[in-house]
C-alpha positions in Angstrom: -13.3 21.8 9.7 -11.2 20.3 12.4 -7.2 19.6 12.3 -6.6 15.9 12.9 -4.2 16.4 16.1 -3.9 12.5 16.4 -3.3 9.4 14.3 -6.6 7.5 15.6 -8.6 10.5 14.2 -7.8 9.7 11.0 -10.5 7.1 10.6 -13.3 8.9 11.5 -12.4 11.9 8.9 -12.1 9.7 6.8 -15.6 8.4 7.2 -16.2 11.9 7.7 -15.2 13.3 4.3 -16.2 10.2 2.3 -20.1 10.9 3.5 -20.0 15.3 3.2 -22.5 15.7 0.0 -20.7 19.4 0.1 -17.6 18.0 -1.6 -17.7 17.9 -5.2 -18.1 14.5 -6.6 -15.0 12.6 -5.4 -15.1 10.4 -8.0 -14.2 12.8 -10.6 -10.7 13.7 -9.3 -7.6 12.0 -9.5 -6.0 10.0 -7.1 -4.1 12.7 -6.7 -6.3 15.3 -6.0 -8.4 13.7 -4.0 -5.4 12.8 -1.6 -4.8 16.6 -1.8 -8.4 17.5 -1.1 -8.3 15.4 1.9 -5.5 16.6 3.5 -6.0 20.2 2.9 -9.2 19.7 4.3 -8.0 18.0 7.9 -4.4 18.7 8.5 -2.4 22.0 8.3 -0.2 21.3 4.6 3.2 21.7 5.1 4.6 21.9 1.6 2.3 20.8 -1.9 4.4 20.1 -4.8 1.5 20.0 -7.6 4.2 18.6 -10.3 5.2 16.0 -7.7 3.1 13.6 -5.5 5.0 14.5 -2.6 2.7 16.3 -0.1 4.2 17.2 3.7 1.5 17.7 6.8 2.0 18.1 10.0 0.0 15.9 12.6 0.5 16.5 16.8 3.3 18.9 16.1 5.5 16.8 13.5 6.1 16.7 10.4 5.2 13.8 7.3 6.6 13.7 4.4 3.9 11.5 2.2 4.3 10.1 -1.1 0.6 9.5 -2.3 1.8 8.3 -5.9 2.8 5.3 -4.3 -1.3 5.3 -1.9 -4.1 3.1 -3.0 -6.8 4.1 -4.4 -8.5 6.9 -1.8 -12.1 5.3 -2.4 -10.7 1.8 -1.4 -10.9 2.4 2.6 -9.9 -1.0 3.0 -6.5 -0.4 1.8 -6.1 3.3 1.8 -6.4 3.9 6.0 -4.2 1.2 6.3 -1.7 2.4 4.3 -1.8 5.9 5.3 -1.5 4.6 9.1 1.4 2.7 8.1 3.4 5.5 6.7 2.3 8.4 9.7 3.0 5.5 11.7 6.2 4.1 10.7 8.0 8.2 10.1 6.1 8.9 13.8 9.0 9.4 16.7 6.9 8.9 19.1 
């Protein structure tokens, strides 16, 4: 697997992980998890509080801090890329 070093990568693993038949079946994990899954899968997890939803990554060198209780649902591409590029985008000092 391949670290996401940049925001606009995100869309393609996305598209990416949604379509790998080696996952197990997305559908039976949590929101949670499957937030978890995904980023443990693409970026290099920072810190994972499994009793919280709190989940840090780094991306291009920095840090996010990512609250995924408040993420849409993860199968809902329509609203979950935008919200995650929202929240990388708007804690991003670019």
């Amino acid at each position: 697997m391949k670290n996401v070093s940049v925001i606009n990568d995100i869309p393609q693993v996305y598209a990416d992980f949604m379509e790998n038949s080696r996952y197990p079946k997305l559908e039976s994990l949590s929101n949670w998890g499957k937030n978890r899954f995904f980023f443990s899968t693409y970026f290099n997890v920072i810190e994972d509080w499994h009793h919280t939803e709190q989940i840090v990554i780094e991306l291009n060198q920095q840090h996010y801090s990512l609250d995924t209780g408040h993420a849409p649902d993860f199968m809902d591409q329509e609203k979950y890329l935008p919200w995650l590029m929202s929240e990388l985008q708007h804690q991003c000092v670019c």
